[in-house]
Wavefront OBJ file of the C-alpha trace (Angstrom):
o trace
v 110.842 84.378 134.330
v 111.775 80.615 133.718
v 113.766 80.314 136.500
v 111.631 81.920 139.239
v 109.099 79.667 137.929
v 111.046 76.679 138.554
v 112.082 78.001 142.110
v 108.073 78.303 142.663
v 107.828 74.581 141.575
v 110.515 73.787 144.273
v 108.937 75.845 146.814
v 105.681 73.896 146.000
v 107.132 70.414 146.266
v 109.148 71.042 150.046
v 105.979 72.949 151.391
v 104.225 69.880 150.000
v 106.931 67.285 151.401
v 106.448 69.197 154.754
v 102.471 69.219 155.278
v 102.537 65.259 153.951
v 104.826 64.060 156.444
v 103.405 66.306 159.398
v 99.565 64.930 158.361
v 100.704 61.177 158.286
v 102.263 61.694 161.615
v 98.713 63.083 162.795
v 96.981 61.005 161.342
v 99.193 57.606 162.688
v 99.152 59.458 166.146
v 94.971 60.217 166.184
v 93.916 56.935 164.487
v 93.962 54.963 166.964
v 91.181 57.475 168.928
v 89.705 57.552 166.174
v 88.978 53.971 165.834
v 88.371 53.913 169.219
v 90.502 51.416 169.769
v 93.494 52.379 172.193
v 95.399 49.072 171.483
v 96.424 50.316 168.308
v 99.140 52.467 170.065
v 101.376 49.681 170.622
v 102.314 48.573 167.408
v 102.641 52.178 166.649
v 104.954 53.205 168.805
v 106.717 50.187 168.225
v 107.139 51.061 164.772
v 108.458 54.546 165.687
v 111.102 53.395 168.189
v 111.933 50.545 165.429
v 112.525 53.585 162.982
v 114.240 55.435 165.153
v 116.680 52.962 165.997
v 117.837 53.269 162.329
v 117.971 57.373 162.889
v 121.295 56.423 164.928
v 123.825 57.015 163.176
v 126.029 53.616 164.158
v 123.405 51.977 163.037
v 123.060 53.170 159.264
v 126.661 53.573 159.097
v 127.141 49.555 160.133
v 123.861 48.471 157.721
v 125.532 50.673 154.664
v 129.121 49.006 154.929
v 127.288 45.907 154.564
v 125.047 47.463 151.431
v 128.536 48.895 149.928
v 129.904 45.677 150.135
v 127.857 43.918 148.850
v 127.638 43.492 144.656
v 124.433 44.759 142.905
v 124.071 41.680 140.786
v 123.671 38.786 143.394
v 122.445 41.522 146.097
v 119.509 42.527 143.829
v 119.115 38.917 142.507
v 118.873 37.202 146.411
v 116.358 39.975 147.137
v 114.459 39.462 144.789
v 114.135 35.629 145.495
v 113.518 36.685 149.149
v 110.502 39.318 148.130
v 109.084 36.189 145.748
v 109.503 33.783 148.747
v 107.676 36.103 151.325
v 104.933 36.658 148.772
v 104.558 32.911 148.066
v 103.980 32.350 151.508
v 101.807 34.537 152.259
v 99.643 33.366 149.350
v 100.047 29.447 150.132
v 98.791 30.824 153.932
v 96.206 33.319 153.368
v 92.357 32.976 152.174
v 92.560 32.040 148.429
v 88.785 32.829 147.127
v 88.672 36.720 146.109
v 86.345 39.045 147.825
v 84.109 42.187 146.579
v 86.165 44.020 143.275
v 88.591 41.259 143.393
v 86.136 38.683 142.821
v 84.656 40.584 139.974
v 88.079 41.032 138.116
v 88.753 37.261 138.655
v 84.965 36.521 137.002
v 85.020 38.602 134.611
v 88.707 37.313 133.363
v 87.354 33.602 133.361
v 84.017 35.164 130.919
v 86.893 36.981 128.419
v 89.058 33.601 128.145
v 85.609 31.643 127.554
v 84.511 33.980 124.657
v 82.218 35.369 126.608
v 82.826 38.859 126.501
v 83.770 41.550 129.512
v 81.327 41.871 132.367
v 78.040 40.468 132.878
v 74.183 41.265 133.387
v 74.393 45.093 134.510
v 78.067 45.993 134.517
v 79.466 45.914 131.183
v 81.500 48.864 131.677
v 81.404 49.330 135.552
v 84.559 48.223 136.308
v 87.749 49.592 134.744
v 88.830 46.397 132.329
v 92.827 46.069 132.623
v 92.652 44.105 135.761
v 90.640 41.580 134.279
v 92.594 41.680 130.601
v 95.929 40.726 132.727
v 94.575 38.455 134.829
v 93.141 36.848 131.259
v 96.402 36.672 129.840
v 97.924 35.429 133.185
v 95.278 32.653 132.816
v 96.041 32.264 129.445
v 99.403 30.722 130.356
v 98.450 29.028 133.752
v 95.233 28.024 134.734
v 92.157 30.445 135.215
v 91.876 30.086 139.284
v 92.396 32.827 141.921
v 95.346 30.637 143.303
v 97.239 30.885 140.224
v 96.677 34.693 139.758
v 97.618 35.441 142.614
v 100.981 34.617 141.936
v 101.463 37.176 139.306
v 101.825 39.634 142.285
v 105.077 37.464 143.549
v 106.276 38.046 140.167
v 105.315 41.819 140.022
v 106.951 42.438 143.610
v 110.193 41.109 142.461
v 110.353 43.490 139.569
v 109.388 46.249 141.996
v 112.380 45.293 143.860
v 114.321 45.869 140.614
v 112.671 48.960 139.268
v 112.691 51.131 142.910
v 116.675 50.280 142.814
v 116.775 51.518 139.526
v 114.780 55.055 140.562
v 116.781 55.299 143.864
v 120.254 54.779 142.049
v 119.601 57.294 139.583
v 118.417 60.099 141.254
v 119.597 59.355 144.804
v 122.811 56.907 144.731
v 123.661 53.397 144.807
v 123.424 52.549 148.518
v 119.785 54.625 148.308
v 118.965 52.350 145.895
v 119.633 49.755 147.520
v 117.897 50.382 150.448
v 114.836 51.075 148.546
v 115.435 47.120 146.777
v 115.195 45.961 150.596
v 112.080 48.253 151.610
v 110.210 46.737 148.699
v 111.727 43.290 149.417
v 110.176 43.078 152.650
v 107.304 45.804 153.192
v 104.871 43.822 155.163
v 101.667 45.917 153.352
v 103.397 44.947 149.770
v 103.795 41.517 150.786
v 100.259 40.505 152.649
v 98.548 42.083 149.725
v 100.477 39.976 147.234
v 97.338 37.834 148.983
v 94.413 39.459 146.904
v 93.574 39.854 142.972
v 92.907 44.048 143.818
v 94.469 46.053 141.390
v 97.135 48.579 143.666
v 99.985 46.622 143.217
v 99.829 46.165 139.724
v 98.798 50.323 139.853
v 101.994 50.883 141.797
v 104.070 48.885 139.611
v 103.099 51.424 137.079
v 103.621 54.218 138.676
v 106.740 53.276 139.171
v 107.276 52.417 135.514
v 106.246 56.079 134.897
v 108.930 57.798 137.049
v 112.061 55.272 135.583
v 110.869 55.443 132.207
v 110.769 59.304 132.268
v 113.899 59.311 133.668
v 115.636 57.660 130.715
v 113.719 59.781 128.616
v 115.224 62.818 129.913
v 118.222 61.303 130.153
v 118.725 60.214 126.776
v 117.663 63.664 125.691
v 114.923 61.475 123.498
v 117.331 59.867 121.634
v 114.871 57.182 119.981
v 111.234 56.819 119.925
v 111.135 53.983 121.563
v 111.013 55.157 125.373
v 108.353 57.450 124.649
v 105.987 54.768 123.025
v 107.235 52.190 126.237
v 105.821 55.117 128.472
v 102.707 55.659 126.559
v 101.680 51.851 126.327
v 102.687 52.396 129.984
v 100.250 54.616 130.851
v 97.623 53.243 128.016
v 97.520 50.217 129.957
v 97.367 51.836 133.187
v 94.714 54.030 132.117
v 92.448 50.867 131.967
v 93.556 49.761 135.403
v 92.681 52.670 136.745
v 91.564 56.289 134.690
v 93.355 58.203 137.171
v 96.463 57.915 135.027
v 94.509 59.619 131.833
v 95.987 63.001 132.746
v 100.005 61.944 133.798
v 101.164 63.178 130.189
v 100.239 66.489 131.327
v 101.827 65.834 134.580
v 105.312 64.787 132.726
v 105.436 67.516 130.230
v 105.488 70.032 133.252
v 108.285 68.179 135.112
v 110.225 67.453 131.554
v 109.994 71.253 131.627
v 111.289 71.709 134.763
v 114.489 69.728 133.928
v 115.153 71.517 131.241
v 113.906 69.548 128.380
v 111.754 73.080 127.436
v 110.226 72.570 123.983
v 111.078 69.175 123.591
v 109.025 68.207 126.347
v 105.877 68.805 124.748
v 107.174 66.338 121.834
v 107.958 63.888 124.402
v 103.982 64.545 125.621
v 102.512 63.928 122.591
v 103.838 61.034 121.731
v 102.635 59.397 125.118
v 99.803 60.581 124.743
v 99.174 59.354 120.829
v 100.529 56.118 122.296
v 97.968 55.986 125.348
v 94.778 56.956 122.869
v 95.725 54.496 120.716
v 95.588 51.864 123.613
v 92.433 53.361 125.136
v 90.497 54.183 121.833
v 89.421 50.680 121.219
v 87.937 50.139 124.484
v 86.340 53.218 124.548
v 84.543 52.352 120.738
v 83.553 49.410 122.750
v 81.775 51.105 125.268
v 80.115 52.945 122.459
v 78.831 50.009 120.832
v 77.617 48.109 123.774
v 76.544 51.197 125.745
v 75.493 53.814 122.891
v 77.203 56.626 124.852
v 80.585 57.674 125.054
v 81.989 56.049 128.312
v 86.094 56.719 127.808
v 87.050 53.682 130.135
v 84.142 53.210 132.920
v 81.004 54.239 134.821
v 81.854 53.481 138.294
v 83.233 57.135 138.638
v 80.300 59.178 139.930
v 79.313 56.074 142.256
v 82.179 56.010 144.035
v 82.573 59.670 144.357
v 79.016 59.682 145.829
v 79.659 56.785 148.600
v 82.191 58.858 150.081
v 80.123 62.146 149.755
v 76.635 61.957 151.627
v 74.647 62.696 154.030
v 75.158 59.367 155.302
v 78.660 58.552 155.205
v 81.930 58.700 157.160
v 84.486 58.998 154.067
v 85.219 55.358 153.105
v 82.639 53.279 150.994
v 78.995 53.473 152.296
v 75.430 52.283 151.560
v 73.498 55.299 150.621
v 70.210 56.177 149.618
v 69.841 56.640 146.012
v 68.959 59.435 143.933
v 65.740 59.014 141.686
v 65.945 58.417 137.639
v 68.156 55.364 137.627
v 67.940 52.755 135.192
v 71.217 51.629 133.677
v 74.716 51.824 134.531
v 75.570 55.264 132.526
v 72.918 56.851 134.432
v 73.635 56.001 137.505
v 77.124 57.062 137.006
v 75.900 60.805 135.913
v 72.990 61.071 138.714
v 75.662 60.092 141.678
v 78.240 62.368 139.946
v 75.999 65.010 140.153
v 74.526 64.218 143.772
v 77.530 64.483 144.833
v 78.719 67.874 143.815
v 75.804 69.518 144.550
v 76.253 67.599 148.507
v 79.614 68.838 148.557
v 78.655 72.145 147.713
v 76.162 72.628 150.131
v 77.919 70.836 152.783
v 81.196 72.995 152.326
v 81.887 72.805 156.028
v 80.772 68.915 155.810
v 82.834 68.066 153.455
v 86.342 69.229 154.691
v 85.395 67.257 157.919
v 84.836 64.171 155.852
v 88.639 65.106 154.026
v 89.994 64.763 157.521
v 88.670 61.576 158.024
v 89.967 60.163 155.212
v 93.408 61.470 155.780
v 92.661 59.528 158.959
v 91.594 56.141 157.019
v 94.372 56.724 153.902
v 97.409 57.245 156.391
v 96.835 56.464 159.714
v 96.933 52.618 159.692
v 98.009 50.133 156.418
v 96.142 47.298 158.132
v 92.465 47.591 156.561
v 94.028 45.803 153.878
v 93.509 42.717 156.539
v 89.184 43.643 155.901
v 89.964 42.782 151.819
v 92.743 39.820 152.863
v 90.988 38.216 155.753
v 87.009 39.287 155.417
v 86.502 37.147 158.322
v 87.945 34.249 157.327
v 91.498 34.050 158.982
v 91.510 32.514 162.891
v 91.565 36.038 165.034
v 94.675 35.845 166.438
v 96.308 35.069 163.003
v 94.827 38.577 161.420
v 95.597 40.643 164.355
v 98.968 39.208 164.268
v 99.373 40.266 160.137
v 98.044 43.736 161.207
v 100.377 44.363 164.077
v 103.611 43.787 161.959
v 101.820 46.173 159.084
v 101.492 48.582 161.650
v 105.108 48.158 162.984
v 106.363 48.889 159.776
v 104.459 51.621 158.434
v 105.322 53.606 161.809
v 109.015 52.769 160.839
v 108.368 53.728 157.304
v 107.088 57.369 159.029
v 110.128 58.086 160.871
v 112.560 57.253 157.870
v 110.170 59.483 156.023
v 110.809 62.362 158.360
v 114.161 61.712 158.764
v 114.368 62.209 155.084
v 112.357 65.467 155.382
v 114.201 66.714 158.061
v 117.978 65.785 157.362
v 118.458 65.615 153.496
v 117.700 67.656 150.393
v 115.110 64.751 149.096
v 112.039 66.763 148.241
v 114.495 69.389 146.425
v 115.332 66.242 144.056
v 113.918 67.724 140.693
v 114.249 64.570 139.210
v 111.799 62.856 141.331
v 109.237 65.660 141.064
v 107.308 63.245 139.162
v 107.133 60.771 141.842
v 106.361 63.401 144.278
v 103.560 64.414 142.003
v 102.334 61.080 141.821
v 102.328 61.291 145.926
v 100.197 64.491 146.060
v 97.713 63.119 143.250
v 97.127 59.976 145.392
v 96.533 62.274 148.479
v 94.230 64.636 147.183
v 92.068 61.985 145.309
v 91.411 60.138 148.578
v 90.706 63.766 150.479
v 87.951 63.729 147.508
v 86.372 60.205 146.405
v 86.363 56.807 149.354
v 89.630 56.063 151.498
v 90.565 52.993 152.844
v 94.144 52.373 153.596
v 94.626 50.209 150.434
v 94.356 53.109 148.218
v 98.054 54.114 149.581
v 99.353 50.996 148.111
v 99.993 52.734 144.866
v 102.701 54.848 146.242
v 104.016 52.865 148.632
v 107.298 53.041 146.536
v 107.699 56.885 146.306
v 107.385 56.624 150.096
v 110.371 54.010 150.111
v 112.324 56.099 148.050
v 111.954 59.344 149.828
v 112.731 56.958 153.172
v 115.880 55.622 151.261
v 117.807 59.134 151.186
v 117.273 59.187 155.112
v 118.836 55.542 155.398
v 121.769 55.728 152.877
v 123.188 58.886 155.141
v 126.589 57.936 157.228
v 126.251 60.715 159.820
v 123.923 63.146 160.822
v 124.916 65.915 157.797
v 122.491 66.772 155.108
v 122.677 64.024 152.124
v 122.945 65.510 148.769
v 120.592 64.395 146.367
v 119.905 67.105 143.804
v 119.075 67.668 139.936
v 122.537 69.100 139.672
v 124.979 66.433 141.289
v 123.587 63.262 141.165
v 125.122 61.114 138.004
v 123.201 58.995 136.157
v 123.337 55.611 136.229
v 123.208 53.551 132.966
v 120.815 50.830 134.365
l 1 2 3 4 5 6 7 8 9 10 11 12 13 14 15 16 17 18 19 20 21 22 23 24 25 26 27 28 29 30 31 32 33 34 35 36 37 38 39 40 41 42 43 44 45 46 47 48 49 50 51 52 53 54 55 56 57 58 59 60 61 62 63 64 65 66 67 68 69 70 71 72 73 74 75 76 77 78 79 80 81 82 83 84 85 86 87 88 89 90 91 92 93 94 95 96 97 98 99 100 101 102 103 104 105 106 107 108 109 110 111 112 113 114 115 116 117 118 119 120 121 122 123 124 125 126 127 128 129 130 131 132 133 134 135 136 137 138 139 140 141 142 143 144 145 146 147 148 149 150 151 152 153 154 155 156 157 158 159 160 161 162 163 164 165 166 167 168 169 170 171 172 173 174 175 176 177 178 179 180 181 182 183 184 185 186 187 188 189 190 191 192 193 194 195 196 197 198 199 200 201 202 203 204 205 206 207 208 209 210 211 212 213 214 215 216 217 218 219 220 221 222 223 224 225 226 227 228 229 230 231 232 233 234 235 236 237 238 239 240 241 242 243 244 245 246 247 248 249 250 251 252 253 254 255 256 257 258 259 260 261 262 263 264 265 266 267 268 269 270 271 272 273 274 275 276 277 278 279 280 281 282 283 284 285 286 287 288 289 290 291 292 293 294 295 296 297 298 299 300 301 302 303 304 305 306 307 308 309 310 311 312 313 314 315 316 317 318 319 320 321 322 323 324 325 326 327 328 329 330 331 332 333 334 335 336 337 338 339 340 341 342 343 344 345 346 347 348 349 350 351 352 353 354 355 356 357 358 359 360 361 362 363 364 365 366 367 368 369 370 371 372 373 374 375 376 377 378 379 380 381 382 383 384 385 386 387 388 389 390 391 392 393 394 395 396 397 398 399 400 401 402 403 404 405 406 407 408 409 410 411 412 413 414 415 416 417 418 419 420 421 422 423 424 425 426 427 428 429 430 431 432 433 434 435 436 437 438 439 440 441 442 443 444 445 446 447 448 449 450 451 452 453 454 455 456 457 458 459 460 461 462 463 464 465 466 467 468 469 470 471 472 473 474 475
């Protein structure tokens, strides 16, 4: 019984590998008609004949005798300078004053550091608080300006650098790994949004954090508490960026399961999740006191859900006419919330039109993150010129994605079901609630590593990256 589940789960995961790939190639393909703007094509297709230039085999095999020979210390070390350098620049040459949510994490950082409290007026639970509680302590230790905070995403893409070569050489190989260091060195959409205060990259850092850190717990068989309580102040902490990483213990316990962990995976579990109540709790007693309702982390949930289903809308954020009975923040919250399922399910037929559309806006382009960057105040030709190489690279990032889909065992990788998962969560949130291209930011990294297998092949035979062969690495 065990092991036909188990060959369901695998099933599940390639049929899900498959039907991602195929709807990011629609949706790259159909954006730009969708848009209505035929120009998009270019930097498209560059992107695609860019990719498939690294599909030829002469070509990976002369970029991974370079990667073999080159030693992981100062490799991993230069590239990280180089993602810290790009990053720097591009906040020393972009816009430095936040915009929209960004500009409310940077406020309400400044109000925490001068004993003011979280929020203001209306919103004292709106907003999830762990952007603005890092950005606090950032301040803390700097200065509390936008320029200064931005700079904690230089820092955070080096370590991504670090912890996607960590993933990659455990589960896929060394010269994966190191092609995943190099995709997160120099992803253009990583980079530019270095550029803003929003809260993906610091999300996708996490995320990230998740997969190595249950890794070594499998790994170690448990041995020691100590990676257990790492994951759960993890996920604690990530909980307050954003809730959608309340239920990932759940998610873990399933795939600790699956690699073969059995009853000690539900140990494992509950000791995250002790860890990540324990974080969480006190926050949520705040809202309590301040609110006199339980609120768990924030009341921007049934708001956003309703902007992206309504009568009105076209599946990203939208002004909308508001239901009647409003008057404070925990209302409004349950009122949208509830406006919304009852539009959804009497718009069935609606509703799966609107999912298409954000498919559309979540995968077919990575340059809307210019609209949170930019918001008109870059010269033209400058912001068309950011979103052109975006696009060129995310095309690329496609192919290498296929390539990986088509040509190795990646998505039959047990041991990055969790990332996987991760992948599908993403998806199917932004199918439900707003899309904008941003929101793929988060797992930007899983897409890297599942493009990494493709790269690292010499020749045109199937790589082998499976549960069964692959030995672990001690970093």
């Amino acid at each position: 019984m065990a092991v036909r589940l188990v060959k369901f789960f695998d099933f599940l995961v390639l049929l899900f590998g498959v039907f991602f790939c195929l709807q990011w190639t629609l949706a790259l393909l159909t954006f730009p008609i969708f848009k209505g703007m035929p120009i998009g094509y270019v930097p498209a297709l560059a992107g695609l004949a860019l990719g498939g230039v690294f599909c030829l085999p002469i070509v990976r095999r002369f970029c991974n005798r370079l990667l073999d020979a080159s030693p992981p210390a100062p490799f991993l070390a230069g590239l990280c300078l180089v993602g810290f350098l790009l990053r720097g620049a591009c906040i020393l040459a972009f816009p430095v004053e936040p915009m929209n949510d960004p500009s409310f994490f940077h406020r309400f950082a400044v109000n925490l550091l001068n004993g003011n409290g979280y929020g203001n007026g209306d919103l004292k639970a709106f907003y999830p608080p762990g952007m603005s509680f890092l950005l606090a302590g950032w301040y803390g230790i700097t200065e509390p300006t936008p320029f200064a905070g931005k700079w904690l995403n230089g820092l955070v893409g080096a370590a991504t650098v670090l912890l996607v070569y960590a993933i990659g050489r455990r589960t896929v190989g060394e010269r994966a790994g190191k092609w995943a260091a190099v995709l997160a060195a120099v992803m253009p959409t990583l980079v530019f949004y270095s550029a803003t205060l929003g809260y993906e990259l610091i999300l996708g850092f996490i995320f990230l954090a998740t997969v190595y850190l249950g890794l070594l717990i499998r790994d170690t068989k448990g041995s020691g508490v100590l990676p257990c309580v790492l994951l759960g102040l993890v996920l604690g902490f990530g909980s307050l960026i954003k809730p959608i990483c309340l239920p990932l213990p759940m998610v873990l316990i399933v795939w600790w399961w699956l690699l073969g962990l059995r009853g000690r995976a539900l140990v494992y579990g509950a000791v995250v999740l002790a860890v990540m109540a324990c974080v969480v709790a006190p926050w949520t007693l705040r809202n309590y006191r301040e609110l006199g309702e339980f609120v768990l982390v924030s009341t921007n949930g049934g708001v956003v859900l309703y902007s992206a289903n309504n009568p009105y809308t076209d599946g990203r954020e939208s002004a909308v006419q508001l239901p009647p009975g409003e008057h404070d923040e925990i209302s409004r919250d349950r009122l949208r919330r509830k406006a919304a399922q009852e539009w959804i399910k009497a718009n069935p037929t609606r509703f799966l039109r609107l999912a298409v559309n954000k498919a559309l806006y979540t995968w077919g382009t990575s340059t809307q993150i210019m609209s949170v960057i930019s918001n008109d105040r870059m010269v033209l030709w400058q912001e068309q010129a950011c979103m052109v190489i975006i696009n060129l690279f995310w095309a690329a990032l496609l192919v290498q994605c296929l390539a990986a889909t088509c040509c190795t065992s990646i998505w039959r990788e047990r041991r990055l079901y969790v990332a996987f998962a991760l992948l599908a969560y993403v998806f199917f949130i932004h199918v439900i609630s707003e899309a904008m291209s941003r929101h793929h930011i988060p797992v930007i990294g899983v897409l890297i590593l599942i493009a990494s297998a493709a790269l690292a092949r010499n020749g045109a035979s199937k790589n082998q990256p499976s549960s069964e062969t692959t030995v672990t690495a001690s970093i």
